[in-house]
C-alpha positions as CSV (number, residue, x, y, z in Angstrom):
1,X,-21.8,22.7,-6.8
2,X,-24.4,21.9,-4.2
3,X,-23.9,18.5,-4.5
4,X,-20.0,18.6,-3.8
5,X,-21.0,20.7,-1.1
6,X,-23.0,17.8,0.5
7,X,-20.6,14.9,-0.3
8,X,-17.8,17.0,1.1
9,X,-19.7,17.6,4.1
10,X,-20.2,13.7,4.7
11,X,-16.7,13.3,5.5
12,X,-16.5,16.1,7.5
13,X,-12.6,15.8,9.3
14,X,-11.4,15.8,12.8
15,X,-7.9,15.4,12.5
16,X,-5.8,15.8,16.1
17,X,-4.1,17.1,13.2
18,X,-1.4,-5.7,4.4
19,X,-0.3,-5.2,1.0
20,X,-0.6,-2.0,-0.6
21,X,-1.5,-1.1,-4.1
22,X,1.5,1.7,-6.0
23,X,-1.4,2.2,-8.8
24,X,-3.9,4.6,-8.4
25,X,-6.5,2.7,-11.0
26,X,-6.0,-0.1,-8.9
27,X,-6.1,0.5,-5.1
28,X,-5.6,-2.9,-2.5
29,X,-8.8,-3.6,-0.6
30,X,-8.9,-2.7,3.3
31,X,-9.7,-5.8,5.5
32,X,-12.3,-5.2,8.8
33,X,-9.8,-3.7,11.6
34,X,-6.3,-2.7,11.2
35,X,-4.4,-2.4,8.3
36,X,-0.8,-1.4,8.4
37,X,1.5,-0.2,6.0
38,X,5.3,1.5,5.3
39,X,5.2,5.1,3.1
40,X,8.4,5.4,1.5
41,X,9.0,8.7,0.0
42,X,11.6,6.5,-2.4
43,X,8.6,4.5,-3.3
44,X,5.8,6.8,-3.8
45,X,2.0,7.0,-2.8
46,X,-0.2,3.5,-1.3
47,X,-3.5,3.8,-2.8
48,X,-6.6,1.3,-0.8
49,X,-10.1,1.6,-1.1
50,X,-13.6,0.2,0.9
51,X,-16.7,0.8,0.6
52,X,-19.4,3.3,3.2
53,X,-23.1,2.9,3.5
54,X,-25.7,4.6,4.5
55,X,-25.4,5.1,7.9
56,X,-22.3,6.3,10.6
57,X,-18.9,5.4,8.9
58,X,-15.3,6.6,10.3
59,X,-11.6,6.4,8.2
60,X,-8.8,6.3,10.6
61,X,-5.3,6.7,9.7
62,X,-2.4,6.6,12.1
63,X,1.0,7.8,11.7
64,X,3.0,5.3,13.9
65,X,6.8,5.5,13.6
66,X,8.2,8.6,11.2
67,X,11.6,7.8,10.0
68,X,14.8,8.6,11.8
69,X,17.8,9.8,10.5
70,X,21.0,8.9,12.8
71,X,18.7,8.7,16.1
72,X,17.1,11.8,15.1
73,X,12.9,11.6,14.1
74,X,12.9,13.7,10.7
75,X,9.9,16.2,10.2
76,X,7.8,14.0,8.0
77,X,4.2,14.5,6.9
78,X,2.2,12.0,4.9
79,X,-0.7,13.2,3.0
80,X,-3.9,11.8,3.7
81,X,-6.4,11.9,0.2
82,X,-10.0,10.5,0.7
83,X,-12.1,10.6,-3.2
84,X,-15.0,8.7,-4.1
85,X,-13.5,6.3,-6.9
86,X,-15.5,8.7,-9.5
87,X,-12.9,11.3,-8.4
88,X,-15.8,14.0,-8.3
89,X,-14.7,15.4,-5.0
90,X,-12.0,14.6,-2.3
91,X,-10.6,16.0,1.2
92,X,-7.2,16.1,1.8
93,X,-5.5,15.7,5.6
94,X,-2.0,15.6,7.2
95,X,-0.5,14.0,9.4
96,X,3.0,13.9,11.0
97,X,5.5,12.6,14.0
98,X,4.1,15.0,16.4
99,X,2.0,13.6,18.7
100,X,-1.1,15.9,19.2
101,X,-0.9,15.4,14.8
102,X,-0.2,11.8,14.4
103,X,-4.3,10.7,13.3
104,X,-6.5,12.2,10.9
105,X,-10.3,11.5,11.5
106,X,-12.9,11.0,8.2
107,X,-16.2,10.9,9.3
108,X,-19.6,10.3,7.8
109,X,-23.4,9.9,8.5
110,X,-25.9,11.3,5.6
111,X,-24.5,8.8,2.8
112,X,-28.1,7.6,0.8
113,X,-26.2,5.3,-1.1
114,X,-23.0,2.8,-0.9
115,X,-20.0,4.4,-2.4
116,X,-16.5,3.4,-3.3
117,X,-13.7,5.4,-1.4
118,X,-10.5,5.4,-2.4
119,X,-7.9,6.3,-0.2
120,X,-4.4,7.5,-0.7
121,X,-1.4,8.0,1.6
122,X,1.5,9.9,0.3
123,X,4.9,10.4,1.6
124,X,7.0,13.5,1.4
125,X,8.1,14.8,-1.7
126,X,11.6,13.9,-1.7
127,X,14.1,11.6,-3.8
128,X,17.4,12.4,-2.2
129,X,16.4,11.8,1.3
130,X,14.3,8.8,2.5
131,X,11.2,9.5,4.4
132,X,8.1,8.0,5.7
133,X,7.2,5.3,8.5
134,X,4.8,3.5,9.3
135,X,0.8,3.8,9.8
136,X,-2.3,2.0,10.5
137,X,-5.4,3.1,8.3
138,X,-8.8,1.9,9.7
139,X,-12.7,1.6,8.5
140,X,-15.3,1.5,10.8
141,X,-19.3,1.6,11.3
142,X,-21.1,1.1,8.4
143,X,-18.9,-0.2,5.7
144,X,-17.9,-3.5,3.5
145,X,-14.7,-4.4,2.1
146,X,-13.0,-6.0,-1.3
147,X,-12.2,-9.7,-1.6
148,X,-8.5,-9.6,-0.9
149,X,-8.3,-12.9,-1.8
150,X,-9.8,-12.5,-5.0
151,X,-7.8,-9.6,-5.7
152,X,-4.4,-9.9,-8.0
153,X,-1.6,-10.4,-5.7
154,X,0.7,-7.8,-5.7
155,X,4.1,-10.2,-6.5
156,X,2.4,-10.3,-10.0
157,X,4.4,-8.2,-12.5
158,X,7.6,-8.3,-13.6
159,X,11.6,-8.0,-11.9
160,X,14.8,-7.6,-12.7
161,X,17.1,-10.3,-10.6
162,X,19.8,-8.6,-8.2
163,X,21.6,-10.6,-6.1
164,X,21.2,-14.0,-7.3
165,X,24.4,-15.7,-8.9
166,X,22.2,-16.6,-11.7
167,X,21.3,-13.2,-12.0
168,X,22.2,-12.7,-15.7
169,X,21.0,-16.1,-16.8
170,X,17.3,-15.4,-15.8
171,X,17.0,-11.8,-17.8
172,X,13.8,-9.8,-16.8
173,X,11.2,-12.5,-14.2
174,X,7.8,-11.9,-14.7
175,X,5.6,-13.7,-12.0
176,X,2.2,-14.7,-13.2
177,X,-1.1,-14.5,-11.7
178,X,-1.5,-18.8,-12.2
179,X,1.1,-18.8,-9.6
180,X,4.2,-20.3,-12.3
181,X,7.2,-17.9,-13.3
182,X,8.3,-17.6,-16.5
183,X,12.2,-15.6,-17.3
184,X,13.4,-14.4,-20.8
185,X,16.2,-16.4,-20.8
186,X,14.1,-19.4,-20.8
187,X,13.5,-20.7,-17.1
188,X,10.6,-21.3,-15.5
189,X,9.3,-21.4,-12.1
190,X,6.4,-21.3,-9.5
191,X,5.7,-19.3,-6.6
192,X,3.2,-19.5,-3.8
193,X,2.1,-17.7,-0.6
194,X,3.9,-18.8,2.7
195,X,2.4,-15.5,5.3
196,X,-0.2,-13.1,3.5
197,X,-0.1,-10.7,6.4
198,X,3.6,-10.7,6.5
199,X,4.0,-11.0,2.5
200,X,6.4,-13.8,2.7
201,X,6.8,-15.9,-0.2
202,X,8.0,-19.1,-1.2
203,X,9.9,-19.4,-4.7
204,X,10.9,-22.1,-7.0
205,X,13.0,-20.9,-10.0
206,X,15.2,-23.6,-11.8
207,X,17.2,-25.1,-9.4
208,X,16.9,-22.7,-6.4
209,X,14.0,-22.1,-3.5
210,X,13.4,-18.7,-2.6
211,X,11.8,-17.5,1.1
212,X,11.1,-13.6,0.1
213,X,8.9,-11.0,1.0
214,X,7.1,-8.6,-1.3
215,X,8.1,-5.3,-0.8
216,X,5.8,-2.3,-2.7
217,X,7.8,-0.5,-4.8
218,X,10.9,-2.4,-4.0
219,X,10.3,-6.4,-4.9
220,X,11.3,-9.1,-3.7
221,X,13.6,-8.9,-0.3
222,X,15.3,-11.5,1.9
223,X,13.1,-11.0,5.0
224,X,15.8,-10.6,7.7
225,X,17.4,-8.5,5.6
226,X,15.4,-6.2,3.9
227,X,17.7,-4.3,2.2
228,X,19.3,-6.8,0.1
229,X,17.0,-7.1,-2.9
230,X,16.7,-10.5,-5.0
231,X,14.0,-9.2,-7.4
232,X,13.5,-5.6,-8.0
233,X,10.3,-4.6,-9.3
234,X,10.1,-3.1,-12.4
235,X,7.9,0.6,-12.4
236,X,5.5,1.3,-15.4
């Protein structure tokens, strides 16, 4: 108990009050500065991780624009979870669209060894209504980062074509991690990244080109128009 005790007290919170992981066993790496993101209460809970040294580290995460409902802000909080990735003790924050509790503060300085954080950010507990917005989550001081680049892009798994006119002749999409497509119904594809910040991507399937952007929980959208899916992502 003394030892939770002492962890806990490392992140010690002041709260005033790209690409995101959907698993919790497999979080997306934070990158050195800002990292932004969407919560979608019709999507469900971003999980990232980084890792703090001994020394002064500080978390950061910013709730930016809550969602609006015919012109109206709604009263949306997101859930703020900080663990260490042995899931031996964790902190839990909130913030929402009010501005004096917008930004929850993690803070640490008595660390005596490097340790995996995982962070999760979790909308409102709602499936009839849609809310969220956006937020910025930030590491500072002493801390290091996963290889994004060596991590498994998120567009790998599998979809379910939507809108396409060849919707029905593709059957279930699955997009490998080799970068080529492969669909049940016997076509085959590749697929490579266009934007990595913006998540824009650039598709070959049979005889068509796609320009989509990944969208977490969602698939594969037409960037202006992020509404109309082309390949919805299929949940485990």
């Amino acid at each position: 108990m003394r030892k939770l005790s002492i962890v806990i007290a490392l992140f010690l919170a002041v709260v005033g009050v790209s690409a995101q992981s959907l698993k919790p066993e497999s979080p997306y790496p934070l990158k050195a500065g800002i990292n932004q993101g969407t919560s979608d209460s019709l999507v469900g809970t971003h999980y990232w991780y980084f890792y703090a040294a001994p020394g002064n580290n500080t978390l950061t995460v910013r709730f930016k624009n809550p969602t609006t409902l015919y012109g109206a802000t709604l009263n949306t909080t997101l859930t703020i979870t900080v663990t260490d990735d042995k899931r031996t003790w964790k902190l839990v924050k909130y913030v929402t669209g009010n501005r004096n509790q917008s930004e929850a503060t993690f803070t640490s300085n008595k660390l005596d060894k490097r340790v995996k954080i995982i962070v999760s950010i979790a909308p409102p507990n709602q499936n009839l209504l849609r809310m969220g917005g956006d937020y910025e989550i930030e590491a500072t001081g002493d801390v290091a980062f996963g290889d994004a680049e060596t991590s498994v892009d998120p567009i790998v798994r599998t979809y379910d074509p939507k809108t396409s006119h060849y919707s029905e002749s593709y059957g279930a999409v699955k997009f490998n991690a080799d970068g080529t497509i492969v669909t049940a119904n016997g076509f085959t594809g590749t697929w490579k990244v266009f934007d990595r910040e913006s998540r824009i991507y650039v598709i070959q399937l049979g005889k068509i080109r796609y320009s989509l952007q990944y969208s977490p929980g969602y698939g594969l959208v037409n960037p202006s128009e992020p509404n109309m899916i082309e390949f919805q992502e299929l949940r485990r």
